[in-house]
C-alpha positions in Angstrom: -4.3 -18.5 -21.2 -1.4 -19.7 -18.8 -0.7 -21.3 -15.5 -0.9 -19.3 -12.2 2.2 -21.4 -9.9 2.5 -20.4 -6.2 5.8 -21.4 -5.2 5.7 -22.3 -1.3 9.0 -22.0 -1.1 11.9 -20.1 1.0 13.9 -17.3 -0.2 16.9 -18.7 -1.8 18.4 -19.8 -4.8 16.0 -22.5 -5.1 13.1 -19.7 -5.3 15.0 -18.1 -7.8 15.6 -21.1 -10.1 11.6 -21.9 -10.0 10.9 -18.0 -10.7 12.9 -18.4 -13.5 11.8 -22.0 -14.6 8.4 -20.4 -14.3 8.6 -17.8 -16.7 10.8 -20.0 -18.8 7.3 -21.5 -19.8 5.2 -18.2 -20.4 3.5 -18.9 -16.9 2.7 -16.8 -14.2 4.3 -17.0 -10.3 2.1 -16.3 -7.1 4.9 -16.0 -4.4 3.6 -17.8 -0.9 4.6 -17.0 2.0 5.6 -20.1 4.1 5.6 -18.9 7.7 1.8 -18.4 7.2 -0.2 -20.8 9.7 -2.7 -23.0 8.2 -6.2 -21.5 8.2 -4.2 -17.8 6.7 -2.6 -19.9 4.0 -6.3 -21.6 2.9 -7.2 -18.3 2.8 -4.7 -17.2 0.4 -4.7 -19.7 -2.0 -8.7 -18.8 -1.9 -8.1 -15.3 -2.7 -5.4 -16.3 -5.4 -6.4 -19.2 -7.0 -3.2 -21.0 -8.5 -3.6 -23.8 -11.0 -0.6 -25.3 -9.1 1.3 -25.3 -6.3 5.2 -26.2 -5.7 6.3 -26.9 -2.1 9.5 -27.1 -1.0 9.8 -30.8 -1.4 9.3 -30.0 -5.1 6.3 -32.0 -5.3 3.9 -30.3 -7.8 0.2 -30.4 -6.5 -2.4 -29.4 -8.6 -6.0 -27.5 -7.9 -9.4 -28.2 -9.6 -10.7 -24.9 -8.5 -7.2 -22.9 -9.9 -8.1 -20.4 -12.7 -5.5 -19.7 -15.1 -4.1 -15.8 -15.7 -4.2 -13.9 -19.6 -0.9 -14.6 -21.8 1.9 -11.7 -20.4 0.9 -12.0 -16.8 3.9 -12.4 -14.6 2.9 -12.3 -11.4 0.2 -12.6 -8.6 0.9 -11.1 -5.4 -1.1 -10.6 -2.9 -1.9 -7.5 -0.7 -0.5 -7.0 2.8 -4.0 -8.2 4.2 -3.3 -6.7 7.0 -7.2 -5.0 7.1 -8.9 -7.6 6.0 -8.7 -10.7 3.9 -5.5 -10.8 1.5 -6.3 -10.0 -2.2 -4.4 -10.8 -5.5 -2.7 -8.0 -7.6 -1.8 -9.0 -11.4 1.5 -7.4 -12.7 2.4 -8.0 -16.3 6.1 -9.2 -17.5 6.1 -5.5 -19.1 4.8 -3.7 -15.6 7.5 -5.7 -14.1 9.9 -4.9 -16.6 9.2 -1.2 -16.4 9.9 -1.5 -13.1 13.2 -2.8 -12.7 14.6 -0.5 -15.7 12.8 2.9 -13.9 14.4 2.0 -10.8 18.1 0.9 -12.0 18.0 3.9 -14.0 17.3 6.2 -11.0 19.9 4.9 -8.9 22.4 4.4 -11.1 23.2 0.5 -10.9 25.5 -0.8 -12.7 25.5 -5.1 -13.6 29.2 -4.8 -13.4 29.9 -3.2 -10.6 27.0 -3.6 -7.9 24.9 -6.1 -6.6 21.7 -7.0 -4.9 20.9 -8.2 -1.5 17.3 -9.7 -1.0 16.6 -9.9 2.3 12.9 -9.7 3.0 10.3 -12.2 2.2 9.7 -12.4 -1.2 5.5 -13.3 -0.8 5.9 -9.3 -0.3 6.3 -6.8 -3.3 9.1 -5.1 -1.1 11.7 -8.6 -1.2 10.4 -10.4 -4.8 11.0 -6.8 -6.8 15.2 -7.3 -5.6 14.8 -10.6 -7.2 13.2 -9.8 -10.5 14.8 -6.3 -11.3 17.8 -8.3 -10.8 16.9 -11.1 -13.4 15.7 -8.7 -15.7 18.5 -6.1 -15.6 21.3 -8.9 -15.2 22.7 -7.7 -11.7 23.7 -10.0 -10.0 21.8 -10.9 -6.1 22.2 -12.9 -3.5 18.7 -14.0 -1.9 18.9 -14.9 2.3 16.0 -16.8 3.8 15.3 -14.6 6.1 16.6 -10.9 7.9 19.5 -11.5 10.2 21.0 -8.3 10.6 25.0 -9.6 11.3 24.1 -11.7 8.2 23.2 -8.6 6.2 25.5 -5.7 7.7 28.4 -8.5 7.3 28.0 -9.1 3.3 27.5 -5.3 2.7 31.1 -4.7 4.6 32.8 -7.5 2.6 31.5 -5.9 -0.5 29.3 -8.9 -1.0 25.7 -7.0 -1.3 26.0 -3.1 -2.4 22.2 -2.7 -3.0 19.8 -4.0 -0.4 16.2 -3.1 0.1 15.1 -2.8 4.0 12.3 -1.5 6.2 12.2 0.8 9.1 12.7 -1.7 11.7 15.1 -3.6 9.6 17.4 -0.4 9.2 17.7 0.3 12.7 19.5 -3.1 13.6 22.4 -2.5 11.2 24.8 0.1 9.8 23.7 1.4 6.6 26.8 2.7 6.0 28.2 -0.9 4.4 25.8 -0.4 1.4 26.1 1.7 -1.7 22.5 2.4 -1.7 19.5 1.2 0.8 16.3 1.7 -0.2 13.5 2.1 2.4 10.0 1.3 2.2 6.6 -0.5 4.4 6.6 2.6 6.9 7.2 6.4 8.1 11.0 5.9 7.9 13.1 7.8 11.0 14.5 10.4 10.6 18.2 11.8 10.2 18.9 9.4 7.5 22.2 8.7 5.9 22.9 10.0 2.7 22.8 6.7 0.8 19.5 5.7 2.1 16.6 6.4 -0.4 13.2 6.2 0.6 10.7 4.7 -1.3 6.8 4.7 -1.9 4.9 2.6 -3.4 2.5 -0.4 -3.2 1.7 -3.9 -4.3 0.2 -2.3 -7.1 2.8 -0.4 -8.5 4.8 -3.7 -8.2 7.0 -1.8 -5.8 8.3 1.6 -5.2 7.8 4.0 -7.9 8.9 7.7 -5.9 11.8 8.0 -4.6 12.8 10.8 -1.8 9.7 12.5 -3.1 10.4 12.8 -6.9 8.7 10.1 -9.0 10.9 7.6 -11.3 10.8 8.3 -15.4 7.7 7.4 -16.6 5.4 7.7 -13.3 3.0 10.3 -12.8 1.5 11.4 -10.0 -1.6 13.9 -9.1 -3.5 14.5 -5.6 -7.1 14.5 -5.8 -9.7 17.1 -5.8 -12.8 15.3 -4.8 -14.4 16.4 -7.7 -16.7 13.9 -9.9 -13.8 11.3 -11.0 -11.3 13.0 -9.8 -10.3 11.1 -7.2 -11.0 11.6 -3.1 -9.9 15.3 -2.2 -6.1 15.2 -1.1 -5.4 11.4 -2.1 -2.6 10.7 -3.8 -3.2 9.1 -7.6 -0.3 7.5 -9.2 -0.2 7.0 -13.5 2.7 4.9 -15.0 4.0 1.7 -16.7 4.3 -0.5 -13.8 0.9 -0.5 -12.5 -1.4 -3.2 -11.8 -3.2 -4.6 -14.9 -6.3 -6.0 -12.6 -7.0 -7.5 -9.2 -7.6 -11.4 -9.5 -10.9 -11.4 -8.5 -11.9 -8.5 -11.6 -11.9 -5.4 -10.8 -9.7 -3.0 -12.1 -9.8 0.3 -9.6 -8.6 3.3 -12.3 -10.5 6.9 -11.8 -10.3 10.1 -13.5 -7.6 12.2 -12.3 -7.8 16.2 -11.7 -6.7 16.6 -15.7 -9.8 15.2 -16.3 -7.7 12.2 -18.1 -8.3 8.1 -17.0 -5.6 5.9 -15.9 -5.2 6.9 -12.9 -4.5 4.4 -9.7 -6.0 5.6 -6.4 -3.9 5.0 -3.5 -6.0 5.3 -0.5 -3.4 8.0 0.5 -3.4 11.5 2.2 -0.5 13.2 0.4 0.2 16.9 -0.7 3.3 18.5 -2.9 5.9 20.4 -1.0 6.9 23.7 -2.5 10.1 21.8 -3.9 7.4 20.2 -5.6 8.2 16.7 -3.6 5.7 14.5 -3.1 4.6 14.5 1.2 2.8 11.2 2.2 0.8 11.8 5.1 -0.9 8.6 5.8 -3.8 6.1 5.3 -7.3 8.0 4.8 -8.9 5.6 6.2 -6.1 6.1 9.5 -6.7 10.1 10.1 -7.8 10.6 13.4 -10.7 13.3 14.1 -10.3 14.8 17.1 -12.3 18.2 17.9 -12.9 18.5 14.2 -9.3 18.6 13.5 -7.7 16.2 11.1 -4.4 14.4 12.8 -2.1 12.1 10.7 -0.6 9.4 12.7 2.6 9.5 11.1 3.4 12.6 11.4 3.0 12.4 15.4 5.1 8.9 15.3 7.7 11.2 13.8 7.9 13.3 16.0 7.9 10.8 18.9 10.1 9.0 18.1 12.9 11.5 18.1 12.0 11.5 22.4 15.3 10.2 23.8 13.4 7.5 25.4 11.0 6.2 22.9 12.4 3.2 21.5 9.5 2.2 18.5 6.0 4.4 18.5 2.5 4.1 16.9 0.0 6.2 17.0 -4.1 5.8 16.3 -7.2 6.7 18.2 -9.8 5.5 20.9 -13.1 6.8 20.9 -13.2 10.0 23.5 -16.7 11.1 25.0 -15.8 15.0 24.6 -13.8 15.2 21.7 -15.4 12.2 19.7 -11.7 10.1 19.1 -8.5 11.0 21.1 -4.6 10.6 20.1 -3.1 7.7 22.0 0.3 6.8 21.6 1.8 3.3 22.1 5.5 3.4 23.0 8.0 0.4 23.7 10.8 2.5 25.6 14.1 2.3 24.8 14.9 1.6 28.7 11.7 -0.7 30.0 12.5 0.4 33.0 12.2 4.1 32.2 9.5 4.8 29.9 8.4 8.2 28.9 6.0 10.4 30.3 2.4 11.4 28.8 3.4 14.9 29.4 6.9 14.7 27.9 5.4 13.7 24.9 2.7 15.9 24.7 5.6 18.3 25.2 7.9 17.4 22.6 4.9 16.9 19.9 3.6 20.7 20.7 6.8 22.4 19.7 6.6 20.9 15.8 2.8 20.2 15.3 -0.6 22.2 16.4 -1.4 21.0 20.1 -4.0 19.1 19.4 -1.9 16.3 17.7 -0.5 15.7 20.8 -1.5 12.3 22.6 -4.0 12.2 25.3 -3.2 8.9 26.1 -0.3 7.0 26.9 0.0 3.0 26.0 3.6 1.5 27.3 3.9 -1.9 25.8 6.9 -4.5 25.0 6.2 -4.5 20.9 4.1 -3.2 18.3 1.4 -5.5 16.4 3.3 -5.6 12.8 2.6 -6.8 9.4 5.6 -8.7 8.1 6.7 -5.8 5.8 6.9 -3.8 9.1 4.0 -2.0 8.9 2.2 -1.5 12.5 -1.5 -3.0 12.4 -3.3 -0.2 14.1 -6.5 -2.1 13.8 -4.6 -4.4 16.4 -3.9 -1.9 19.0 -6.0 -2.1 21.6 
């Protein structure tokens, strides 16, 4: 058995030197995140039980109730949370190694020549994977304490970063153009990307993300479900490959049966479908569709539309419970002009000429900001 450390620490060399002191020892890192407030930080040292933790004085203060992690574990992270209460995923030093050579492979990074920026927090799958594909695949990375976007568009233009991973919001407050290659992950990116801007899919489970612009990296396989007995819930997306979870913390480990009829296979909780490229089409969350008149609408594929309106700034889009059609469509919008927001009917408008008319909102919410996790994902269960 071996050590489980959580390292409350910021993003910075000095994370990087106890990462690497860590597994220096055969012991396993939970990555904290130190903006938390107190009672969400109890609760995620409950859900991942360290043996240890180091704070950023350096002061090492050890738990009775810590349980220690199987030989070859690398890392604890914990899930987003953002539905419920935060739970550990277990990645091995081989998942995690798998991981950083599938994704240098696929976009071509060379140790030499490139480097990485990490610029989102590392408690996240997103910001730690910069930081250990770059140990593992010796490319050199500079790791910021937080996202400043002059900080980060600045180093890419001096040739200082050539790599950097972002998300949606992130993106939009910079020029991509600086960077070699940006990946993109945490939510529906925008349309009209640049042609050096990749985006990713992925999880916490799949230590980070493991298809990129639709096509899955060597080694990953992935299958939508039939509903069937083990295959999986009909139209979810399953993912197979090396750099998968081995278990959650507290057990369980969630593999089904995929539609080969083979095991293995990680269920994702999302809608997806293969495009006649054969490129895999994320639609959303499940658990997020919105049922309105019997008909099935995917919030992100209405946010993408939106948010091509020249006057929609940042858009989410979920449901409120409608006497007639059982849930509506209501879009929230922070306009790009506060004082000249959109109309309901211009966005009905604009979502009828791409989608079937009843994805279009019924409802229109205008607020100042969106409710978002801090990998920049919008908490829908917090729109009200």
């Amino acid at each position: 058995m071996a050590d489980l450390v959580a390292l409350d620490l910021p993003g910075g060399r000095g994370f990087v030197d106890a990462l690497r002191a860590v597994w220096d020892t055969g012991d396993a890192v939970a990555p904290l995140d130190p903006r938390l407030p107190p009672a969400a930080a109890r609760d995620l040292l409950e859900a991942l039980r360290p043996t240890c933790v180091v704070g950023a004085d350096g002061v090492i203060h050890h738990r009775p109730d810590g349980l220690p992690v199987e030989e070859g574990d690398a890392l604890v992270i914990a899930t987003s949370g953002s539905t419920g209460r935060p739970r550990g995923v277990i990645l091995t030093h081989a998942a995690v190694a798998a991981s950083a050579r599938a994704t240098n492979a696929r976009l071509r990074v060379d140790p030499a020549r490139h480097r990485w920026l990490a610029c989102l927090p590392l408690a996240h799958v997103g910001g730690l994977s910069v930081v250990t594909r770059s140990l593992l695949t010796g490319t050199p990375v500079t790791v910021l304490p937080a996202f400043v976007a002059a900080t980060v568009e600045e180093m890419g233009r001096r040739g200082e970063a050539t790599h950097v991973s972002l998300v949606a919001t992130a993106l939009g407050r910079l020029d991509p153009g600086v960077f070699t290659r940006v990946l993109l992950g945490g939510a529906a990116p925008p349309g009209d990307l640049p042609p050096n801007v990749v985006t990713t899919y992925g999880m916490t489970e799949t230590g980070s993300g493991v298809v990129y612009d639709g096509r899955p990296l060597d080694g990953v396989e992935v299958a939508i479900g039939d509903g069937r007995d083990g295959g999986g819930r009909e139209g979810e997306v399953l993912l197979r490959g090396p750099m998968t979870l081995r278990a959650y913390r507290d057990g369980p480990v969630p593999w089904v049966l995929g539609p080969d009829g083979t095991d293995g296979w990680l269920p994702t909780g999302d809608g997806g479908r293969f495009g006649v490229d054969g490129r895999l089409s994320v639609d959303g969350r499940l658990a997020e569709v919105v049922v309105t008149g019997g008909e099935k609408v995917w919030p992100t594929a209405v946010e993408g539309v939106l948010a091509t309106h020249r006057q929609v700034g940042e858009v989410a889009v979920w449901k409120r419970p409608d006497p007639e059609w059982g849930e509506r469509v209501v879009a929230w919008v922070v306009p790009r002009d506060p004082d000249s927001p959109p109309t309901l009917e211009d966005l009905r408008a604009v979502v009828q000429e791409t989608l079937p008319p009843w994805h279009a909102p019924k409802e229109l919410v205008v607020v100042s900001s969106l409710p978002r996790t801090s990998s920049g994902k919008v908490r829908r269960a917090s729109l009200r």
